[in-house]
N, C-alpha and C positions, 0 to 999 in steps of 0.2 A: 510436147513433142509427140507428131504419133508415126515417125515413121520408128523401126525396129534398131537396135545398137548397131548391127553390124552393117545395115545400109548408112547408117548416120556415119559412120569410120571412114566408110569407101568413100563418101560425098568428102569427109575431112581431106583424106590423101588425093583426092583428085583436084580439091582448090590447091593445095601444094604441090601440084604438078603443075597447074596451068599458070600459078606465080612462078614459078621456075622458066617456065618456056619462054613468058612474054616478059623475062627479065626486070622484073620489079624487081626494086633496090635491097641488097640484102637486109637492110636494117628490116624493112616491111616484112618481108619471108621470117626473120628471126623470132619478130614480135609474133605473127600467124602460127608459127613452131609451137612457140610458148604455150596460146592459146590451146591450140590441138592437140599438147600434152596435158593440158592442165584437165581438157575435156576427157582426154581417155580415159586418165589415173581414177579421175569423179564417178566415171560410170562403172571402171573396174571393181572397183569398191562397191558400188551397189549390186554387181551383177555376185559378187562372192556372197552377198547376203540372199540373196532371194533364192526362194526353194519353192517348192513342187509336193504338193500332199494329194492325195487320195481322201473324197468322201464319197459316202453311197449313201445316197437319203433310199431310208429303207423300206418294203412295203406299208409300212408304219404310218409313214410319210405320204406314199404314194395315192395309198388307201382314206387317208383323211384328206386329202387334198392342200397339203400342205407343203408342196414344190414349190410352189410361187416366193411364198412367205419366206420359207429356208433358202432359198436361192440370193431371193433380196438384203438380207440380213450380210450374207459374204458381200454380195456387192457392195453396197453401203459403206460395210466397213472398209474398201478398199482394196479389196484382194482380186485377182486376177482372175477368171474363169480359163483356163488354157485348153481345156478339152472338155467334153459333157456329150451324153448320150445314154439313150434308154436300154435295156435290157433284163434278159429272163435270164437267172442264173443259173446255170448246170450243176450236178449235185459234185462234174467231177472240179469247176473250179471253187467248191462252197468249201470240199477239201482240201484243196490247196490251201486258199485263204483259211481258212479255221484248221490250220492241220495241230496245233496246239492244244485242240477241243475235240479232235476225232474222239479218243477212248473214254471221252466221257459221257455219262448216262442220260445228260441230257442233249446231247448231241442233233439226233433226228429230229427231235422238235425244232431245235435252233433252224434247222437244214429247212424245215415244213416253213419254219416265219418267213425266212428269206424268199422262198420261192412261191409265196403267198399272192406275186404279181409280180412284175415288171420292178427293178430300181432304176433310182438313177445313180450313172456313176459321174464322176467329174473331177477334174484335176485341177485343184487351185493353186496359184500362186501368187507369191509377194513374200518382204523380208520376212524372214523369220516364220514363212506360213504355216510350219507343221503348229509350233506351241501357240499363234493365235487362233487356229482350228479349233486346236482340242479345248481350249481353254474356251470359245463359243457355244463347243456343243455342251462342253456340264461335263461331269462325274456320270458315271455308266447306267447308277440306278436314278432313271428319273426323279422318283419319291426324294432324292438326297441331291438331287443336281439346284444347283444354285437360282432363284428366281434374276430373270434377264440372260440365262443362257438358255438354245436352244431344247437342250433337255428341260430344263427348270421350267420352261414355257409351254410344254407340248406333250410333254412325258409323265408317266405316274408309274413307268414299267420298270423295270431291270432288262427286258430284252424287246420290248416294243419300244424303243428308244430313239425313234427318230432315223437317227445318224451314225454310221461309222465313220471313224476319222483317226487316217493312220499316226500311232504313236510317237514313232520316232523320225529322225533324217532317214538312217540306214531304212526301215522298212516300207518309207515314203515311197523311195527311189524301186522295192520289191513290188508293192503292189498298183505305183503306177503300172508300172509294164506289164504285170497283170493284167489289166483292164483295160487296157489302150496299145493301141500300135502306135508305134513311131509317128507316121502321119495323120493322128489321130490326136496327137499335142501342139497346139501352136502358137510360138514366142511371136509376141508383138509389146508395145505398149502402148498405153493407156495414152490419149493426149490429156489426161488429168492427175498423169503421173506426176510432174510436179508441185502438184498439189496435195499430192497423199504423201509424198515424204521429203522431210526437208535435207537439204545441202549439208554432207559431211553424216547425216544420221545413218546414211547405208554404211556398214562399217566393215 
């Protein structure tokens, strides 16, 4: 399927409008009911799993030329790209984002990696994307991150590490908006959507 849910609903209600009109038999309309509930409920259920993470493949990244490769890696695995775009980060949103790490001593260096070039930021999604993120990029120090995840694979650092990728739902939801405007994320699906997840598994 590639058109988006809520085009696919309006297409549902308007066939039940237009067997309504030209008066097909109610048994037909009852059977069609069926079907177009059965269709919502299925999609309802996947739409309450899927979530929206935040990553920034970082100068790290950018600088070894390794966008491609990291980009490829989420796709592959199925996850959705919903927003993506380049940028030089400001020192006042590095505080924002790192406002956890202001008072600490090593602080301004953190500040100097980041703004060492351009990142990329990007808003992925698909079920459950926060913990399939984090769980791609590794554990935080390279040298300790798992071989076959992104860190394990590209990292030897503790803070030239690739990738940030937000931890939880709740600060998914913070730092998307950080990094993106509104019209700057955008719901669609995949026409390979049914292929990346099966029937009844969006829960």
């Amino acid at each position: 399927m590639t058109l988006g849910y809520g085009v696919m609903v309006t297409l549902q209600i308007l066939v039940l409008s237009f067997l309504v009109r030209v008066r097909v038999p109610q048994q037909k309309i009852a059977k069609s009911l069926k079907s177009t509930w059965r269709f919502l409920v299925t999609n309802l259920k996947q739409l309450r799993n899927m979530e929206t993470t935040l990553v920034l493949l970082k100068p790290s990244c950018v600088q070894r030329q390794l966008i491609g490769e990291v980009v490829n890696r989420f796709e592959r695995r199925g996850l959705r790209i919903s927003g993506m775009k380049m940028m030089q980060l400001s020192d006042e949103i590095l505080r924002e984002h790192y406002s956890h790490l202001v008072d600490k001593p090593f602080f301004p260096g953190l500040c100097a990696s980041m703004q060492a070039s351009p990142v990329v930021a990007m808003a992925i999604s698909g079920v459950e994307a926060v913990q399939v993120v984090r769980t791609m990029a590794g554990v935080t120090n390279g040298r300790q991150a798992a071989p076959g995840t992104i860190r394990g694979d590209y990292s030897v650092s503790n803070q030239q590490n690739i990738v940030h990728a937000s931890d939880s739902v709740e600060n998914a939801a913070i730092e998307v908006k950080r990094f993106f405007k509104p019209e700057e994320i955008f719901d669609y699906q995949s026409g390979a959507f049914a292929y990346i997840y099966g029937n009844g598994e969006c829960k």
